[in-house]
MOPAC internal coordinates of N, CA, C and O (Angstrom, degrees):
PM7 1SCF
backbone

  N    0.0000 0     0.00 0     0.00 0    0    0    0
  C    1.4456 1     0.00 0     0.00 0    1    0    0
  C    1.5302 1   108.30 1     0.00 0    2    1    0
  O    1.2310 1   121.16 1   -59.93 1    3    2    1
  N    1.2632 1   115.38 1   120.07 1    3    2    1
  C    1.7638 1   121.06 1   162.11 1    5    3    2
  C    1.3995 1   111.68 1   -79.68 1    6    5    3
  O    1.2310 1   123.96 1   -37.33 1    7    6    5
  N    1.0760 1   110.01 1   142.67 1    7    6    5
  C    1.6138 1   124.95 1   160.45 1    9    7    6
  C    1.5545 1    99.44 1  -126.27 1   10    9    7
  O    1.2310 1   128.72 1   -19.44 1   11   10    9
  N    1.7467 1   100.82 1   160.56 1   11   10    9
  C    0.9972 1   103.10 1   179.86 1   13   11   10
  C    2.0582 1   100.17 1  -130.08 1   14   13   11
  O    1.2310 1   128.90 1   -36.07 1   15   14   13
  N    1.1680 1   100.47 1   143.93 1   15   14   13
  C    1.2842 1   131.18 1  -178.73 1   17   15   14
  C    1.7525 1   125.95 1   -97.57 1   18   17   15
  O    1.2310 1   123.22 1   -97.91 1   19   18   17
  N    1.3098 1   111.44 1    82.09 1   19   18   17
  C    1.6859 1   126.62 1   168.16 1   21   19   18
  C    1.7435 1   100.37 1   -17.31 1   22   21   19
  O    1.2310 1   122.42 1   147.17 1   23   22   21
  N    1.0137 1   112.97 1   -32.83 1   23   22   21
  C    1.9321 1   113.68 1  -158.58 1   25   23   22
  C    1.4762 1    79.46 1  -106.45 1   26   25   23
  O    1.2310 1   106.17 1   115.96 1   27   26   25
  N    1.2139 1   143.28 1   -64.04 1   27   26   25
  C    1.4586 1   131.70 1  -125.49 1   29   27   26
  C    1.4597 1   101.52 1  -119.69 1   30   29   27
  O    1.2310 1   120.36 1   133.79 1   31   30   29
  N    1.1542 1   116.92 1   -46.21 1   31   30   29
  C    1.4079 1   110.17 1  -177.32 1   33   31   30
  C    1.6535 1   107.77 1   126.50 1   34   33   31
  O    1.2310 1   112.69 1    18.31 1   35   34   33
  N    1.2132 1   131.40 1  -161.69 1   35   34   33
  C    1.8020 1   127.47 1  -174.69 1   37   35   34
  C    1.5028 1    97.54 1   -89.18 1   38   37   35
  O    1.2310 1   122.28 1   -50.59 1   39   38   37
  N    1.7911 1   113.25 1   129.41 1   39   38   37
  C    1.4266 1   121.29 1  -160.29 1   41   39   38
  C    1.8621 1    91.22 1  -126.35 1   42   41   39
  O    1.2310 1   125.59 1   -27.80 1   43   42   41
  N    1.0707 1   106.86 1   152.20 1   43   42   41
  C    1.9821 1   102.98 1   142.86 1   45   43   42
  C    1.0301 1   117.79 1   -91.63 1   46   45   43
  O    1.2310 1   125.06 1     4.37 1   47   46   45
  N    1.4270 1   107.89 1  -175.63 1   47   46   45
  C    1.2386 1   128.42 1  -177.11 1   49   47   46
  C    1.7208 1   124.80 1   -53.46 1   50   49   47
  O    1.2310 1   125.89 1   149.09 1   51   50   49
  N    1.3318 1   106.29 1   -30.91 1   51   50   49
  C    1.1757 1   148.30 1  -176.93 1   53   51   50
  C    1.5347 1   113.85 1   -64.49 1   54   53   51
  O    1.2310 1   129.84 1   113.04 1   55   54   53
  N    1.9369 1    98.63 1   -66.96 1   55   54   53
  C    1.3959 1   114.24 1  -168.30 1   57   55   54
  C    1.4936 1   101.30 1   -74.72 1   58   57   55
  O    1.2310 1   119.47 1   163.49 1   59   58   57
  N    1.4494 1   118.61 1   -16.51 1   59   58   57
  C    1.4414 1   107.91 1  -155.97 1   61   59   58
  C    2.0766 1   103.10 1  -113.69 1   62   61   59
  O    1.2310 1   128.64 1  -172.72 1   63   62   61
  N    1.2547 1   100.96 1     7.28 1   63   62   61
  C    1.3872 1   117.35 1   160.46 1   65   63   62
  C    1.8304 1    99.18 1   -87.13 1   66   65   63
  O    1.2310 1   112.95 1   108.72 1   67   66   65
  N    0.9546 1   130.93 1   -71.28 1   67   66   65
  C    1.3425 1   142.68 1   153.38 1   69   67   66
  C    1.2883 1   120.52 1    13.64 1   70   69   67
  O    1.2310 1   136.16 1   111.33 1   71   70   69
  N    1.4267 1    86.32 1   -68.67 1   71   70   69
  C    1.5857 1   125.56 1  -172.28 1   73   71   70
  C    1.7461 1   101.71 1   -59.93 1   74   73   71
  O    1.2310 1   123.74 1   135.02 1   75   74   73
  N    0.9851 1   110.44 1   -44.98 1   75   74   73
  C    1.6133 1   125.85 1  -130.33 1   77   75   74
  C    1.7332 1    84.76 1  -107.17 1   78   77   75
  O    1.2310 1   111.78 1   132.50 1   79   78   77
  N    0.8564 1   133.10 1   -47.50 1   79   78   77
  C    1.9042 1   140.86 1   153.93 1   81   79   78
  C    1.3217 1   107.72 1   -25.38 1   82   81   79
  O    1.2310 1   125.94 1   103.24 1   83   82   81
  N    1.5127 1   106.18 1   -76.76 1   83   82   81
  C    1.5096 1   117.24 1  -176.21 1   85   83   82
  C    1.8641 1   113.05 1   -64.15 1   86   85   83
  O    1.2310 1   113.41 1   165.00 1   87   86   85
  N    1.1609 1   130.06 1   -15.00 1   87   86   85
  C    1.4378 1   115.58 1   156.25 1   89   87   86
  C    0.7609 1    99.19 1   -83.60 1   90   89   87
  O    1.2310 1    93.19 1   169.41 1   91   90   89
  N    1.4438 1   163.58 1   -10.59 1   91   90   89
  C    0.8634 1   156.78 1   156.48 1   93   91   90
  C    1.7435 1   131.11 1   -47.44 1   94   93   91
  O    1.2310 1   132.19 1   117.88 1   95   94   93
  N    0.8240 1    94.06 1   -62.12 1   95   94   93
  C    1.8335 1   143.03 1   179.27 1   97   95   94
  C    1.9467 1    99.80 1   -69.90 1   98   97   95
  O    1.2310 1   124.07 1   152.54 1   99   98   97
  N    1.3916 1   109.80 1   -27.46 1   99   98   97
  C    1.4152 1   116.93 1  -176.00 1  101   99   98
  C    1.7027 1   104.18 1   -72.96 1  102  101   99
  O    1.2310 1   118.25 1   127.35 1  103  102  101
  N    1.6554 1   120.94 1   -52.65 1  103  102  101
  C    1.2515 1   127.33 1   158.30 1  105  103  102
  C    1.0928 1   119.19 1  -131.83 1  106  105  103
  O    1.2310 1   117.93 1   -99.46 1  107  106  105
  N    1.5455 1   121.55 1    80.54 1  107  106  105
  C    1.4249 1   139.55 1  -176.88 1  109  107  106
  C    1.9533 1   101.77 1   -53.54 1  110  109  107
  O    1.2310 1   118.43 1   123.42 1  111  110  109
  N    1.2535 1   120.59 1   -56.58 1  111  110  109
  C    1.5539 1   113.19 1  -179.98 1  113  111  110
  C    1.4438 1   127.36 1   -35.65 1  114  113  111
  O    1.2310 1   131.65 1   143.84 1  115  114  113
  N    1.6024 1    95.12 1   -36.16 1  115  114  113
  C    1.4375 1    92.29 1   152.75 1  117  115  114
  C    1.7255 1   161.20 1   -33.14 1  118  117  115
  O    1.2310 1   111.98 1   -32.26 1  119  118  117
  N    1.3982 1   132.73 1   147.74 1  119  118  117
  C    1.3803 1   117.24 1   171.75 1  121  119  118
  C    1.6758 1   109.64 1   -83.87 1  122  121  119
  O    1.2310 1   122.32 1   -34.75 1  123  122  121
  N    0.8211 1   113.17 1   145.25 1  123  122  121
  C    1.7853 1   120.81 1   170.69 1  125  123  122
  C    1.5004 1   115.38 1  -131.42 1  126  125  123
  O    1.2310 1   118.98 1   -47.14 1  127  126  125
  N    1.1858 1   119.55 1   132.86 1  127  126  125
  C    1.5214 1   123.16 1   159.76 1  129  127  126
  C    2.1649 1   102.77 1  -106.59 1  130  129  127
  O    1.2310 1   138.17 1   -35.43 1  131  130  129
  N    1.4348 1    82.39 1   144.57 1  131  130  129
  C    1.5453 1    93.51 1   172.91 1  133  131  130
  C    1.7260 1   101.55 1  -114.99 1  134  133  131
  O    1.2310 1   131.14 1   -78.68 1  135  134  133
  N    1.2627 1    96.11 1   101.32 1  135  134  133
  C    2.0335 1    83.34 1   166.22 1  137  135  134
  C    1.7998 1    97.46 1  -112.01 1  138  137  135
  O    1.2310 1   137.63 1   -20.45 1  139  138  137
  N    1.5403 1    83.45 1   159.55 1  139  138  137
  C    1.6979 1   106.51 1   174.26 1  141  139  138
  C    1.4230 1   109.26 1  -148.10 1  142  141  139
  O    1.2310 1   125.53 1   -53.17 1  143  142  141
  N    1.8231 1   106.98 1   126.83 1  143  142  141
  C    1.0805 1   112.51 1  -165.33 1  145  143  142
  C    1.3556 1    92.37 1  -135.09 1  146  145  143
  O    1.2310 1   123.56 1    -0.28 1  147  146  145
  N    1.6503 1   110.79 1   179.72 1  147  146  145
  C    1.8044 1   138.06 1   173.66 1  149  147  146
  C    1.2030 1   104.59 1  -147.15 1  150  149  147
  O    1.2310 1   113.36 1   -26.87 1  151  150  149
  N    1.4704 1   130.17 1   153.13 1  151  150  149
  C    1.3419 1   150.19 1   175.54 1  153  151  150
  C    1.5157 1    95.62 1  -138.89 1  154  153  151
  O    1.2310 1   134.00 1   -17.79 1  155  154  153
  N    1.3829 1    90.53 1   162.21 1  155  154  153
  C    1.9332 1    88.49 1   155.65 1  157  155  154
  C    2.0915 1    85.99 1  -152.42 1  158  157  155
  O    1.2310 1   136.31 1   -12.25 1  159  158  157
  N    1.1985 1    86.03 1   167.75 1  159  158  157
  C    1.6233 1   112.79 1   164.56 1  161  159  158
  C    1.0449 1   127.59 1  -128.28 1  162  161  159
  O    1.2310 1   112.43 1   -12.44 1  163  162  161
  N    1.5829 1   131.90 1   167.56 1  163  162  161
  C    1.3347 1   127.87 1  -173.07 1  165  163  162
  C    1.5807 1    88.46 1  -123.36 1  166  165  163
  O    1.2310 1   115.21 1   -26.52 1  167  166  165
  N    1.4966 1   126.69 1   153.48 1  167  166  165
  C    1.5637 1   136.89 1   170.46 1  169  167  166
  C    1.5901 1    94.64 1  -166.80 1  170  169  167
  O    1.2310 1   131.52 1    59.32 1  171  170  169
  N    1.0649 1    95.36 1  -120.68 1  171  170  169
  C    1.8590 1   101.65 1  -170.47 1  173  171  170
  C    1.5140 1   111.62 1   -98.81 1  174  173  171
  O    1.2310 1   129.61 1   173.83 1  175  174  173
  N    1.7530 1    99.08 1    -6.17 1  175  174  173
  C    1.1942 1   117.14 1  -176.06 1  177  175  174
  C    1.4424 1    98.77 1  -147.12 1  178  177  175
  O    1.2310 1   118.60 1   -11.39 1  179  178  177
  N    1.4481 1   120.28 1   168.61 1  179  178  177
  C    0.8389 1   141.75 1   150.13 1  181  179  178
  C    1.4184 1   140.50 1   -85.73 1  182  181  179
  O    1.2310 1   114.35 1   -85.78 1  183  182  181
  N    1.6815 1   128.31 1    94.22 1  183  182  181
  C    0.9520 1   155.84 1  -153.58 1  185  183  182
  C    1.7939 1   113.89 1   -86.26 1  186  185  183
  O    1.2310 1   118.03 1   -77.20 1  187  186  185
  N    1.1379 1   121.36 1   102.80 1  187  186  185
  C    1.7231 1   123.16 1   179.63 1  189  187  186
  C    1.4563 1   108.34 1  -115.53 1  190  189  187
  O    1.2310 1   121.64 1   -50.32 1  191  190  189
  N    1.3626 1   114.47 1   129.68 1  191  190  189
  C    1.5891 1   110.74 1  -175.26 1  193  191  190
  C    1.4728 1   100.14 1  -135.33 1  194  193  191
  O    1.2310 1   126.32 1   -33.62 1  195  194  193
  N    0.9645 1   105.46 1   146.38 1  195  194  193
  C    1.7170 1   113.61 1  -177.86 1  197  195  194
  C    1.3503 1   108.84 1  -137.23 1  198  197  195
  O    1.2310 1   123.97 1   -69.70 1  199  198  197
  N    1.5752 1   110.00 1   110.30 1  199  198  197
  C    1.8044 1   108.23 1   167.18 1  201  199  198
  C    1.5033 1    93.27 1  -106.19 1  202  201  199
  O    1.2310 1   138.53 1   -11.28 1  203  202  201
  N    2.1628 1    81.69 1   168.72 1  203  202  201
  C    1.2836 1    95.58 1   179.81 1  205  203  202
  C    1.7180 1    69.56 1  -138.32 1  206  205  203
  O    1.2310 1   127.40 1   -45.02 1  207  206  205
  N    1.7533 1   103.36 1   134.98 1  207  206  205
  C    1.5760 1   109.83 1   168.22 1  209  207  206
  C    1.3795 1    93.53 1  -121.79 1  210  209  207
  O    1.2310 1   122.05 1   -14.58 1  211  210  209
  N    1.1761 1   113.67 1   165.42 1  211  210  209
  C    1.4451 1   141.18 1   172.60 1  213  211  210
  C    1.5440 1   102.93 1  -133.57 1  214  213  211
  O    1.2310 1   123.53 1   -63.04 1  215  214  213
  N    1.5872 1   110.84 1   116.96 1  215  214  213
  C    1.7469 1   107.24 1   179.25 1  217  215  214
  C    1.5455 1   101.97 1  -131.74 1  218  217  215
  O    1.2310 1   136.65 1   -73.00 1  219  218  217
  N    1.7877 1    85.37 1   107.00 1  219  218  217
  C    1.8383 1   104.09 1   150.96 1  221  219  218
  C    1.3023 1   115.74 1   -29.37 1  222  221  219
  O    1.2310 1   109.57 1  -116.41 1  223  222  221
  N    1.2817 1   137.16 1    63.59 1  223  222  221
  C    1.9825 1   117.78 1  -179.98 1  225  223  222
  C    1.5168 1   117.59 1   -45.50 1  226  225  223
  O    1.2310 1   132.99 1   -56.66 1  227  226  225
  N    1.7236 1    92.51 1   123.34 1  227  226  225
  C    1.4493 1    93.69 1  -166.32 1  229  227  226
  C    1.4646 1   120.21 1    96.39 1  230  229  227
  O    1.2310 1   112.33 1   138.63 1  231  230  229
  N    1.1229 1   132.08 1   -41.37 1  231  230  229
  C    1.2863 1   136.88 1  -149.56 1  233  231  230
  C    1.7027 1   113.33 1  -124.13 1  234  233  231
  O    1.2310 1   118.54 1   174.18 1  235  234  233
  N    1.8689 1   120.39 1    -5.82 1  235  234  233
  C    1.0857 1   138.29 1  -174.45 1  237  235  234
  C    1.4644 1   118.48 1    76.14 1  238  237  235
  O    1.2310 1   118.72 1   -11.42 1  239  238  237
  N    1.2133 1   120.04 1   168.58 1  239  238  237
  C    1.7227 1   123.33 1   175.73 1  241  239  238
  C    1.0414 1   134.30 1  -121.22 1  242  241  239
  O    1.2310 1   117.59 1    15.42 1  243  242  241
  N    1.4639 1   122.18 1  -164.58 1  243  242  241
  C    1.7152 1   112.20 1  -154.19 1  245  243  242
  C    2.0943 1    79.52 1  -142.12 1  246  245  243
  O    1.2310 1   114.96 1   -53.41 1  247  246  245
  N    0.7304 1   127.17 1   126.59 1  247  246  245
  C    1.6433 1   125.97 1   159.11 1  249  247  246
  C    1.4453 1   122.88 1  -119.52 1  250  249  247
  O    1.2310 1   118.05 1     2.81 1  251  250  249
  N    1.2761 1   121.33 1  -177.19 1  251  250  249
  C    1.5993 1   136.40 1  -168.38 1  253  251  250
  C    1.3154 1    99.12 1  -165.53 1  254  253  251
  O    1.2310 1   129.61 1   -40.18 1  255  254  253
  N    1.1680 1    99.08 1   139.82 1  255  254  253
  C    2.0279 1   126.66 1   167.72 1  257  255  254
  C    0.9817 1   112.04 1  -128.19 1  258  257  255
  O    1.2310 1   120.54 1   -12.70 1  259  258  257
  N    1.4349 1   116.57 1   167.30 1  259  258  257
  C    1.5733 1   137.54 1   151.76 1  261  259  258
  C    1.5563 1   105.54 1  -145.35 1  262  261  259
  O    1.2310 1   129.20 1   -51.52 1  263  262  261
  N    1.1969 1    99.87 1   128.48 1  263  262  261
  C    1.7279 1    91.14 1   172.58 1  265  263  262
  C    2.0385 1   105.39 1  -120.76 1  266  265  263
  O    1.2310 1   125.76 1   -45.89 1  267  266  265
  N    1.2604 1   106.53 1   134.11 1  267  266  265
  C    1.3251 1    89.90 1  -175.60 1  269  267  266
  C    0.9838 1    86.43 1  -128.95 1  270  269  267
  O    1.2310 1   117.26 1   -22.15 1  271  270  269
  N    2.0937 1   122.81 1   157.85 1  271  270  269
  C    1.2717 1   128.90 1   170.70 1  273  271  270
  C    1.3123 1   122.29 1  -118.64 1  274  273  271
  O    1.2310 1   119.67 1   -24.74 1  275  274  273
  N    1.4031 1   118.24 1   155.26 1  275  274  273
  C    1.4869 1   122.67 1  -161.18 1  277  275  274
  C    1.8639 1   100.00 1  -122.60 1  278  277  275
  O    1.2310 1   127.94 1    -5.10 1  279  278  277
  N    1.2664 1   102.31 1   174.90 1  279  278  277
  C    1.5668 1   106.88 1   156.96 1  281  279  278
  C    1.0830 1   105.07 1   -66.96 1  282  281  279
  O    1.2310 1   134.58 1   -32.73 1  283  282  281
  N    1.2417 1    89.40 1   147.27 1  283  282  281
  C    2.0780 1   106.20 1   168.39 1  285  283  282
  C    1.3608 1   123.98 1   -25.19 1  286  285  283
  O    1.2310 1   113.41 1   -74.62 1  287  286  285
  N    1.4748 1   130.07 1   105.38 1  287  286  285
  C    1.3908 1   110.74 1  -159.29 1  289  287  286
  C    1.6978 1    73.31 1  -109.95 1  290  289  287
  O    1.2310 1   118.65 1   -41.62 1  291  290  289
  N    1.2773 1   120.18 1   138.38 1  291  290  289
  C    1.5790 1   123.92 1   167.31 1  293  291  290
  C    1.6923 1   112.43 1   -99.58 1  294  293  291
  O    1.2310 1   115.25 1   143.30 1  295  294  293
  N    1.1308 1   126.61 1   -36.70 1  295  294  293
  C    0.8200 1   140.00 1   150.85 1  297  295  294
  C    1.6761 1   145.04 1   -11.00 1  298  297  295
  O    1.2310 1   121.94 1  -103.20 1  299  298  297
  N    0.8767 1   113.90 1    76.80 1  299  298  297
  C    1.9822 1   100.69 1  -159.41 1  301  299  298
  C    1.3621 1   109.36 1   -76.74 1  302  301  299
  O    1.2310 1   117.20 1   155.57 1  303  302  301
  N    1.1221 1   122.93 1   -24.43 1  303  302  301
  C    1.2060 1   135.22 1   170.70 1  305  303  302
  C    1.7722 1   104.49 1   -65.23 1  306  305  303
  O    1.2310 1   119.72 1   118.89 1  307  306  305
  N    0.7663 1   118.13 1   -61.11 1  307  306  305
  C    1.5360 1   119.55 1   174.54 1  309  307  306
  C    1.8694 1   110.10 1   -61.79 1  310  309  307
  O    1.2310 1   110.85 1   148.18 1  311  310  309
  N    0.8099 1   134.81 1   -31.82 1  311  310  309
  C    1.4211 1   153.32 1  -174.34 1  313  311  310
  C    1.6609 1    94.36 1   -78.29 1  314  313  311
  O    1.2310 1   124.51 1   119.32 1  315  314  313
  N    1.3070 1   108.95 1   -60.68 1  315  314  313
  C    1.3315 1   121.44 1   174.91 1  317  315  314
  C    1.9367 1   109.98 1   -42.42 1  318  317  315
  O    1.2310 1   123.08 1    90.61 1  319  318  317
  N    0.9592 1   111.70 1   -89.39 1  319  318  317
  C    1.2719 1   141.31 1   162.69 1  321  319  318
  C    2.2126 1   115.17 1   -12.88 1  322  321  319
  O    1.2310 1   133.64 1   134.10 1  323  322  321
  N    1.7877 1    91.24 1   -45.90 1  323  322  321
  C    1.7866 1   103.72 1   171.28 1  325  323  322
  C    1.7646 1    99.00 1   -93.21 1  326  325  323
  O    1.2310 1   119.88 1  -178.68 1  327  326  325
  N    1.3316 1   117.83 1     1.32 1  327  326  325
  C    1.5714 1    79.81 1   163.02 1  329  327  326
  C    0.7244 1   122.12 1  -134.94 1  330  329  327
  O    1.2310 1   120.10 1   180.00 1  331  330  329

């Protein structure tokens, strides 16, 4: 899975664990929250996006996405269920 990164550019899974250490690791004394989320949308397709943010409290954050699209899922229950 790629995500892509506002600061860094398109990462893996890999680079963006990596990634996500070393802001970390930049001012460890710090507080941090890690959230990880999914949405999806409906259009002509079906739209699923998944961030993972990391927030400096106080100090702003660093995030990552991937959004990948499917056939039309109409379904919310099924939509529900993929994310």
């Amino acid at each position: 899975m790629r995500f892509i990164s506002p600061t860094k550019g398109v990462m893996s899974w890999d680079e963006l664990v990596d990634d996500l250490l070393l802001y970390i690791a930049e001012e460890p004394e710090l507080a941090y929250k890690l959230i990880i989320g999914t949405d999806s949308q409906v259009r002509e397709e079906t739209y699923f996006v998944t961030a993972v943010i990391v927030h400096r409290v106080g100090k702003g954050a660093r995030y990552y996405y991937n959004r990948r699209a499917y056939e039309n899922i109409k379904s919310m229950r099924q939509r529900i269920f993929m994310e």
